[in-house]
Every structure is written in C-alpha cells, then in structure tokens.
C-alpha positions in Angstrom: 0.0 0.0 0.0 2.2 3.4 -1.2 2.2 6.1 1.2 -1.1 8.1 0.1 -3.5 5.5 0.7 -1.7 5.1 4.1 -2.1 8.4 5.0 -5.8 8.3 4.1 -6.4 5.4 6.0 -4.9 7.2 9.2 -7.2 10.3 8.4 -10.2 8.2 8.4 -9.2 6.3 11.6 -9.0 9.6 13.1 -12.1 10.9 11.4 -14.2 7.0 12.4 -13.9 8.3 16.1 -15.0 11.5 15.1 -17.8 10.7 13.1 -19.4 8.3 14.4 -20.6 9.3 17.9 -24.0 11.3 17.9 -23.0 13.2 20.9 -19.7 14.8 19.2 -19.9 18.5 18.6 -20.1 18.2 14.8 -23.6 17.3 15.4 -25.9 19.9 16.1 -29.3 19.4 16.9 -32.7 20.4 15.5 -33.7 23.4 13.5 -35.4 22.2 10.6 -38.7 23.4 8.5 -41.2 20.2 8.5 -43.8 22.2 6.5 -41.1 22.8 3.9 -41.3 20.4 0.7 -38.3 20.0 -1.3 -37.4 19.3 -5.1 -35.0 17.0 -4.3 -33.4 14.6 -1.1 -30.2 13.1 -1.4 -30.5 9.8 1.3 -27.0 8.4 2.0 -27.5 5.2 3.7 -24.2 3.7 5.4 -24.6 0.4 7.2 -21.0 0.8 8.7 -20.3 -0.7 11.7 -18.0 -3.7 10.4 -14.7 -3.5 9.0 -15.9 -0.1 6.5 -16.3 1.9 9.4 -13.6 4.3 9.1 -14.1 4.1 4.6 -17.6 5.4 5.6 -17.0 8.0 7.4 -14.0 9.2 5.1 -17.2 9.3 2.1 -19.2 11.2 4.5 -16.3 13.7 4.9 -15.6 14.0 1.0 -19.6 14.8 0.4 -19.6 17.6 2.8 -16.4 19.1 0.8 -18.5 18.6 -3.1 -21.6 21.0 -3.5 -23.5 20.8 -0.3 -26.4 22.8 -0.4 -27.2 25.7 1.9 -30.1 24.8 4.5 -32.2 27.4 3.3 -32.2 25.7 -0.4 -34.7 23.7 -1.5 -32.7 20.6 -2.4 -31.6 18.4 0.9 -29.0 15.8 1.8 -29.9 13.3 4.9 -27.4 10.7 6.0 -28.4 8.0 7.9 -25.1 6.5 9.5 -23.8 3.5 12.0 -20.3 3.1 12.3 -17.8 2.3 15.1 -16.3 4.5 17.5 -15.2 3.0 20.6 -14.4 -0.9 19.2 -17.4 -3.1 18.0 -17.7 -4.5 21.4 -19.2 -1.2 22.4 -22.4 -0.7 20.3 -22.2 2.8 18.9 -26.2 4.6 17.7 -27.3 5.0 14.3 -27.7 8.6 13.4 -30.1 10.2 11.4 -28.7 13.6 10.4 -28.8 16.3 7.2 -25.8 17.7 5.9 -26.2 21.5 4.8 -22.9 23.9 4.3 -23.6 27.3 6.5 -23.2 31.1 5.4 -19.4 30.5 5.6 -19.3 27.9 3.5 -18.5 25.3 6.4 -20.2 22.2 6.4 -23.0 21.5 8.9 -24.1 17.8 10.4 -28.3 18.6 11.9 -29.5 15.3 14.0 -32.4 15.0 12.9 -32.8 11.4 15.6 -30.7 9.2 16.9 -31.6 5.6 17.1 -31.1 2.9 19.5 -27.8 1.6 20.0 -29.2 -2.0 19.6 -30.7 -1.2 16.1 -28.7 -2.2 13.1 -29.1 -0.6 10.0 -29.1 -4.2 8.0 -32.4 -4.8 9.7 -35.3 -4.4 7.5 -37.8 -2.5 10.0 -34.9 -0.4 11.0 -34.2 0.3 7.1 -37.7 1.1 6.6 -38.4 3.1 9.6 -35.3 5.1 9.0 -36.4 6.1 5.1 -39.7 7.0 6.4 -38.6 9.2 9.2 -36.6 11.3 6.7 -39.2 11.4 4.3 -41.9 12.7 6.8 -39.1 15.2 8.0 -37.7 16.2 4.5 -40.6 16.3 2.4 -40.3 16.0 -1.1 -41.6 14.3 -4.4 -38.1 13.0 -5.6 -35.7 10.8 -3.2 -32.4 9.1 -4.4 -30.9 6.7 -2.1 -27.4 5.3 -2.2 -27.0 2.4 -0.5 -23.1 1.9 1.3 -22.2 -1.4 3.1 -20.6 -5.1 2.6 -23.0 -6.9 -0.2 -23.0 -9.9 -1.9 -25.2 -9.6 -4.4 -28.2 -12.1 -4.6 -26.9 -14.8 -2.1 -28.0 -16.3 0.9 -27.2 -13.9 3.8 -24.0 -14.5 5.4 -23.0 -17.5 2.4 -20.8 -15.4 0.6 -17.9 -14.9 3.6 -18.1 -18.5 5.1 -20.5 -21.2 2.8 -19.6 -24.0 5.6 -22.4 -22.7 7.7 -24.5 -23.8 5.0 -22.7 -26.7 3.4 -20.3 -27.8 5.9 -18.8 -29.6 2.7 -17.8 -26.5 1.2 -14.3 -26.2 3.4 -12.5 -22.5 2.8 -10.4 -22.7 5.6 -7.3 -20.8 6.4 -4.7 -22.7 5.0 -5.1 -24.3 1.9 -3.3 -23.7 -1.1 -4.2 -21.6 -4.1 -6.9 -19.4 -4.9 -8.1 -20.4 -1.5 -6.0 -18.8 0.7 -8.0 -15.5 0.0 -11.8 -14.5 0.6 -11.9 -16.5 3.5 -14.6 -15.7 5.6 -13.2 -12.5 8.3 -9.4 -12.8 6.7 -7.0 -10.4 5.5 -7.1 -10.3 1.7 -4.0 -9.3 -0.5 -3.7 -6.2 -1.9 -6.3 -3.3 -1.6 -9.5 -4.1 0.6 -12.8 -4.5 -1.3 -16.6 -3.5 0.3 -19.1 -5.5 -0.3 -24.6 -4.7 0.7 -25.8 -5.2 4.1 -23.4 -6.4 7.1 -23.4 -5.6 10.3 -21.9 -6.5 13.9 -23.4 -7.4 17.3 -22.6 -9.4 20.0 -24.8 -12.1 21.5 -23.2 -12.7 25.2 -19.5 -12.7 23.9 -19.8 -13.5 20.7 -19.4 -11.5 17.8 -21.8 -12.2 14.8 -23.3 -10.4 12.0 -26.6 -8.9 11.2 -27.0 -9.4 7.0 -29.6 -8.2 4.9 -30.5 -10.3 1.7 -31.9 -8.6 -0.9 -36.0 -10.0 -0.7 -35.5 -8.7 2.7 -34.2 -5.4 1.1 -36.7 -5.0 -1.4 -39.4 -5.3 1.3 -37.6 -2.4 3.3 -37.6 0.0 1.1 -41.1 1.4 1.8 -41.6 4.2 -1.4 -40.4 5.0 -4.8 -37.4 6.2 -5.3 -35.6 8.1 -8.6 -32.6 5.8 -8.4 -30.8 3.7 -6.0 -27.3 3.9 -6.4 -25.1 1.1 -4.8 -21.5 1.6 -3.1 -21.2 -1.8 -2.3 -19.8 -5.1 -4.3 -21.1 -7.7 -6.6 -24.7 -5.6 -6.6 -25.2 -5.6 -10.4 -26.2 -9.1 -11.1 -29.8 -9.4 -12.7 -31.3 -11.3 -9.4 -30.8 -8.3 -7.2 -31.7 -5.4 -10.3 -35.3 -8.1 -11.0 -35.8 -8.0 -7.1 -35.9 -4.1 -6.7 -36.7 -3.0 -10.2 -40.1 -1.7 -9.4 -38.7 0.3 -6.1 -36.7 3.0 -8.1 -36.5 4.2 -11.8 -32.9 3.5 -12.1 -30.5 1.8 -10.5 -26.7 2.5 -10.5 -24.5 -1.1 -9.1 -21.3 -2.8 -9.7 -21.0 -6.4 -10.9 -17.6 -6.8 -9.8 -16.1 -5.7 -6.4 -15.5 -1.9 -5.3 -12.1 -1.1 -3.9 -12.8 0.3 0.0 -12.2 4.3 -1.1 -16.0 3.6 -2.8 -17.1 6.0 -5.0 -16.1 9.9 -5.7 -18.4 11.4 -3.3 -16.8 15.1 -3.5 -18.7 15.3 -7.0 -22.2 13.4 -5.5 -24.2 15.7 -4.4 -23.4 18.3 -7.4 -24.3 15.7 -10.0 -27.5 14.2 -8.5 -29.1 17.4 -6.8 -28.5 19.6 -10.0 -31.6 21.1 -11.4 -33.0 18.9 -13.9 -32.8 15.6 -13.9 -29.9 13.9 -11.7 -26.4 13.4 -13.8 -26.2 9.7 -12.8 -24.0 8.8 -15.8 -21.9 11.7 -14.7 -21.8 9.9 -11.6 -20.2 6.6 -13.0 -17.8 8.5 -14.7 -16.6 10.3 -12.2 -16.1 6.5 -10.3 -14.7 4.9 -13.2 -12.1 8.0 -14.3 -10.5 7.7 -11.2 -9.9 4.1 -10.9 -9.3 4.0 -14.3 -6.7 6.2 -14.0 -4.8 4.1 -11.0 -2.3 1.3 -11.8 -1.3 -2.0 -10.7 -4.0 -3.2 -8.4 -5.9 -0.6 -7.8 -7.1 -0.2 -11.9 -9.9 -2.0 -11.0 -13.6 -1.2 -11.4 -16.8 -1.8 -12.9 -20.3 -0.1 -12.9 -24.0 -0.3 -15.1 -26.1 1.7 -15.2 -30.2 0.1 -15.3 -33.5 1.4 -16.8 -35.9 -0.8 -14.1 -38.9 0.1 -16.5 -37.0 -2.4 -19.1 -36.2 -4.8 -16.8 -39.0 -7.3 -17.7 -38.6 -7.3 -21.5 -34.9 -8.9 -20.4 -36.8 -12.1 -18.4 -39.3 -11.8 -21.4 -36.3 -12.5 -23.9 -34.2 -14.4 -21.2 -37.0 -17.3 -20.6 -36.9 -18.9 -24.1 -33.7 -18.6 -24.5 -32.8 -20.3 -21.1 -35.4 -23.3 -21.9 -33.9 -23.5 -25.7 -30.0 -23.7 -24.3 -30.6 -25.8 -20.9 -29.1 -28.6 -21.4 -26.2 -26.6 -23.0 -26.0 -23.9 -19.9 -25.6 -27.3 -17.2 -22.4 -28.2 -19.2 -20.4 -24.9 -19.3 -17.2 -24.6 -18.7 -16.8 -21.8 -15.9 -13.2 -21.4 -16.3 -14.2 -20.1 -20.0 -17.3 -17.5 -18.5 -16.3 -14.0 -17.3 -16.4 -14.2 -14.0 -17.4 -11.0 -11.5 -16.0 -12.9 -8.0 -12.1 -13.9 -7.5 -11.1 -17.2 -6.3 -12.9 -20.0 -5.2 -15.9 -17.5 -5.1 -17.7 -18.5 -8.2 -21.4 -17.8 -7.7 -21.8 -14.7 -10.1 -20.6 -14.7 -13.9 -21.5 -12.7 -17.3 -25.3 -12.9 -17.9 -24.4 -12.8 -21.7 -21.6 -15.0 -21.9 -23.3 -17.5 -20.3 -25.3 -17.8 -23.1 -22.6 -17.2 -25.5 -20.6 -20.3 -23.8 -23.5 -22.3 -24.4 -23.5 -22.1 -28.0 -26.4 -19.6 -28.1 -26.7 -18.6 -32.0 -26.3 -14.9 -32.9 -30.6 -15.4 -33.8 -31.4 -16.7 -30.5 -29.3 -14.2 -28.7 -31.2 -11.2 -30.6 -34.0 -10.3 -28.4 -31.7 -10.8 -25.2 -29.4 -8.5 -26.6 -32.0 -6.4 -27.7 -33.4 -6.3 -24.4 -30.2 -5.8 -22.9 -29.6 -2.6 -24.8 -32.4 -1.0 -23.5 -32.2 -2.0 -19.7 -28.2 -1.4 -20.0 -27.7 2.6 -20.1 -24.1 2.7 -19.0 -21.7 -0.4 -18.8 -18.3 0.8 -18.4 -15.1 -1.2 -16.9 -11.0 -1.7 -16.5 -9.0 -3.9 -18.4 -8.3 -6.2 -15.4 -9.8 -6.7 -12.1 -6.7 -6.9 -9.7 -4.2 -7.0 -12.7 -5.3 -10.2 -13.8 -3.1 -11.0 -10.3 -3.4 -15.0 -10.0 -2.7 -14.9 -6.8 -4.9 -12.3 -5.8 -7.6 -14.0 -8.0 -7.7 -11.4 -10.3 -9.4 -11.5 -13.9 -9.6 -9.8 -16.9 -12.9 -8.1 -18.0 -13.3 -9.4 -22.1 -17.1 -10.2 -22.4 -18.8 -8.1 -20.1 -23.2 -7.2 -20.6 -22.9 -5.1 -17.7 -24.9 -7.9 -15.5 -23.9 -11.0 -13.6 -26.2 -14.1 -12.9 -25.6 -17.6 -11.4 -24.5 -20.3 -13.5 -26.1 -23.3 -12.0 -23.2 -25.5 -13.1 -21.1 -24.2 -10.7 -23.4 -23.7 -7.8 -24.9 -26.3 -5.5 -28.1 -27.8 -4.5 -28.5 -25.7 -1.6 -27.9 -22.8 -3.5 -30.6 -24.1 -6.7 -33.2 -24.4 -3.8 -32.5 -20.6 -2.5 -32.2 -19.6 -6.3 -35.9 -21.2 -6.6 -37.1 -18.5 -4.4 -36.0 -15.3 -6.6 -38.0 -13.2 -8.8 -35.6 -13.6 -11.3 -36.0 -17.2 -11.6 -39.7 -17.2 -11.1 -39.8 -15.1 -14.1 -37.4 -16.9 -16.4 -36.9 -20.8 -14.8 -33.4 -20.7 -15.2 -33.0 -23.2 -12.3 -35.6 -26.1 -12.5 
C-alpha cells in the first residue's frame, strides 16, 4: 500500500472516532422546516459498523467538501449512519442527520434522531423506519438513495464470507493452497480491501456475529419510490438483485464486480445528483470509473451499469426462451471459459451474456436478449483487469462483459438451486428447475 493510501487510512481512523458518535460536537441538533417540501433529497444510507467503518465516514467527509447545499435551499441531503467508534464491542447509535454547508461555506451535520444503539441498519424494519422518518421530516416528491455497506449480491445472507455454515462440505479454511487462501470468511485479503450490501456486527453474550440483509428482505424495506438507487457496495449488479428491486426506483446504478474500500467519488455526489433537472447519474459513474481507471497496478480495477428498471421485464421476457432453448447446454459450461465478476474459489456470479454465448447460443437466438439488454443497460463501463489479472490475488480480466452478472447453476450447489428457486428472477425466467 504506497504512502497516500496510508495516510488516508490514518485520516479516516481519526475521522471514524469523530464521526461516528452522535454526541460529538459536529452534530448539532434540531432546527429544521417540516412544513417545507423540497425538489429534491439526497439519502446516504451507510450500514457501517463492520470493517468499512472508518471508509464510511471518510465518504461522509468528502460529500460535505462537493456541492452541499445551503439549509435554506430547496434541495436536501440526509445521512443515515452506524459506524464504530469506541471498538465493535461497544455498540455505537445509528444517526439520522442532514448535511447543509452554513453562510461560511462550512459544512453543517443537523441530528435530525438518533436511534437505539441495539438497532442495526441491516435490519429491515430499521431500514424502513429510517427512510420514512426522513421522508416525513424532509418532504419531497423525488428521493435518491445510495446504498453503502458489505454486499453480496443475490446470495444467501452471510453464504458469501463463510458457505460452511451452509454446506459444511464447502471447506474455505485458512490454510489451503491456491486461490483459497484469500476470501476467506473475516481474513485479510491481499492487496487493496474491497466493500461488499448489508453487514453488520453485534454481540450475542461474547460473541461476535453479523446482522446481513439479503436482498428479498431489502426489497421489502424499502417502503416508497425512489428516482434511483445507487449502490456503493460489491457484486450488486447481477440481474437477481436489479429483477428484485426493479419496481422500487427508476434506475439503478451497481457494480458487478467488487469496489475497492475508497468507494465512490463522493466530492462530485451531491453536485451531480441534486443539480436542477434531472440527476447526472451517468456523470456519476464517470466520475467513479475515471478515477480508478486512472490508478495502476492493483488498484485499476472497477466496474459499474447503469439500469433502466422500466426495461427490466422485456430482459426475463427475452431471457426465458432462451434459457429453456439452451438448458441442457448452460448445465455443461465450462466456468473457467465464462467471465467471472468474483475472484477465487468464489464463483457464484458470472456474465449474464456469456453464459449464453458459452452455451453455444446462436447470434438469432441471442437477438431479443441483446436487444433487451440494450435497452435496460444505459451505462456499462469497466477496466481492463480486475486486480491485474493478479493469479494470486484471483484477479481477472474483463473481455465479455453485458454489464450484468447471474448464477451459472453448473457451478453452484443444491442448496444454492433451492434458494435460487425463491428469486424473482428465476420465477420469471426458470433458469434453475
């Protein structure tokens, strides 16, 4: 890790203690107009107390620097925040608060509430009680919501960092050779850290577990309409999660691949999404991908799509046929020739596209998917490599990438075919039987 990212991770050490108490002086109470409606609301959602604590509040810290708007304007930015403070062993309280920059220019953090200290923020009630506070206090016709935490796209909760609790066959531990030896449940990995949405820590008696949220259980929390939902968080942008929350925003802004900790360029957020108009989300994913395109070695790595939810269903509609056509096909892939989104022995999310391609799929019967796909698709942009192509930091390269990952049966399990079963996606297209 070269000296920079170093010094940033001290800062936001520094700034996690800061930040994330609701009692600390950079929270002022009170003050705000509930008979006021607004144009727009800006809702950054940080499930944070886990090992992105300190990465969230540095993003919290480099949105009040971008174009915060004055308290008196009638655009709004509320954060709703958990992160640690004092060690995870010590529960810290979610904060609600809005972020508006004062007559100097300085920014300003209003408590709006705080919550419990036993309330996680990758609990579904808590979720939904939490969007609906801020809505009944910052009134308004247009919300956007991005969504910052550990995610694992459409899987089980909790399968993704240690399987064995599932299928005590499925043995990842510490130890064994090869692409094993990283993405090991809690370990270290090599190289720069990755976040991945919904993970969260409490303690039972003395023991420290996690508090996920899977995403049926996030599409049921998210209790109105939003304009978009943007995700800071990995391995988001396969179809399974975009089909379960397609008709709870208009767009939706996630990343097949992994993010790299820093996240995304949150000194330009609130500038391109609360500008008059409509909100500059594809200046949004440039903004992420310039500056991660622009890195080397390692930290060149990135990947982001853009979706159109109101196209989402033509996709199944063209996906289905094609699926039933090409199924005996799709259960004899190869993975190793698929684009893969995970690294490793993680293998549960691959190239919705090149799936099919794999398969044989004729240019005819791919026609109407890719039809489909570029009209749901708005954005798709990516690096060469994901972690250099690094074998022994399970990197890949990105050569046939749609934009959106999806399970490959082949290389899942039987536990996971059952869970699959209970998707929208595969309710809508039968691509497990």
């Amino acid at each position: 890790m070269n000296k920079v990212l170093k010094s940033i991770l001290k800062l936001s050490v520094l700034l996690g203690a800061v930040l994330s108490a609701s009692s600390c002086d950079w929270l002022c109470p009170g003050g705000n107009d509930k008979d006021k409606t607004y144009s727009k609301v800006l809702i950054l959602y940080g499930a944070g107390f886990n090992s992105l604590s300190n990465a969230l509040q540095e993003d919290i810290r480099e949105l009040s620097q971008g174009e915060v708007p004055a308290k008196d304007a009638d655009v709004a930015i509320a954060v709703i925040n958990h992160c640690n403070s004092n060690g995870y062993a010590n529960p810290t309280s979610p904060v609600i608060f809005r972020m508006y920059k004062d007559s100097k220019g300085e920014a300003v953090y209003d408590t709006l509430t705080t919550l419990s200290a036993t309330d996680l923020l990758t609990d579904k009630e808590v979720m939904k009680s939490s969007l609906n506070y801020v809505a009944s206090t910052l009134k308004s016709d247009h919300y956007g919501l991005i969504l910052s935490s550990h995610g694992t796209g459409w899987l089980p909760e909790g399968y993704y960092g240690k399987p064995s609790d599932y299928e005590p066959a499925l043995d990842f531990a510490p130890g064994k050779t090869g692409a094993a030896r990283f993405m090991i449940g809690d370990g270290p990995l090599p190289g720069p850290a990755v976040r991945s949405f919904g993970e969260e820590y409490y303690y039972d008696g003395a023991t420290r577990k996690k508090k996920y949220m899977d995403i049926t259980d996030l599409g049921q929390a998210i209790p109105f309409h939003f304009d978009y939902i943007v995700f800071d968080a990995c391995l988001m942008g396969c179809i399974e999660t975009v089909f379960e929350l397609k008709d709870k925003c208009s767009y939706l802004g996630l990343s097949p691949s992994e993010i790299l900790e820093e996240g995304m360029q949150y000194t330009t957020t609130a500038g391109r999404l609360l500008r008059s108009g409509s909100p500059d989300l594809e200046g949004l994913i440039d903004d992420f991908f310039e500056y991660y395109d622009s890195k080397t070695g390692l930290y060149r790595s990135a990947s982001y799509t853009l979706i159109d939810c109101s196209k989402i269903d033509a996709l199944a509609t063209a996906c289905k046929p094609v699926f039933e056509k090409y199924r005996s096909q799709i259960a004899a892939v190869d993975p190793e020739a698929v684009q893969p989104y995970c690294r490793g022995e993680k293998h549960w999310i691959y190239d919705l596209r090149d799936i099919l391609l794999q398969a044989g799929a004729t240019r005819s019967d791919l026609s109407s998917v890719d039809e489909a796909l570029s009209r749901c698709v708005l954005k798709e942009v990516h690096t060469p490599t994901f972690f250099n192509n690094d074998e022994y930091y399970g990197g890949y390269e990105f050569k046939n990438c749609c934009g959106l990952g999806m399970y490959l049966p082949c290389d899942g399990t039987e536990f996971l075919d059952a869970f699959y079963k209970t998707l929208s996606w595969n309710k809508a297209t039968s691509l497990v039987q």
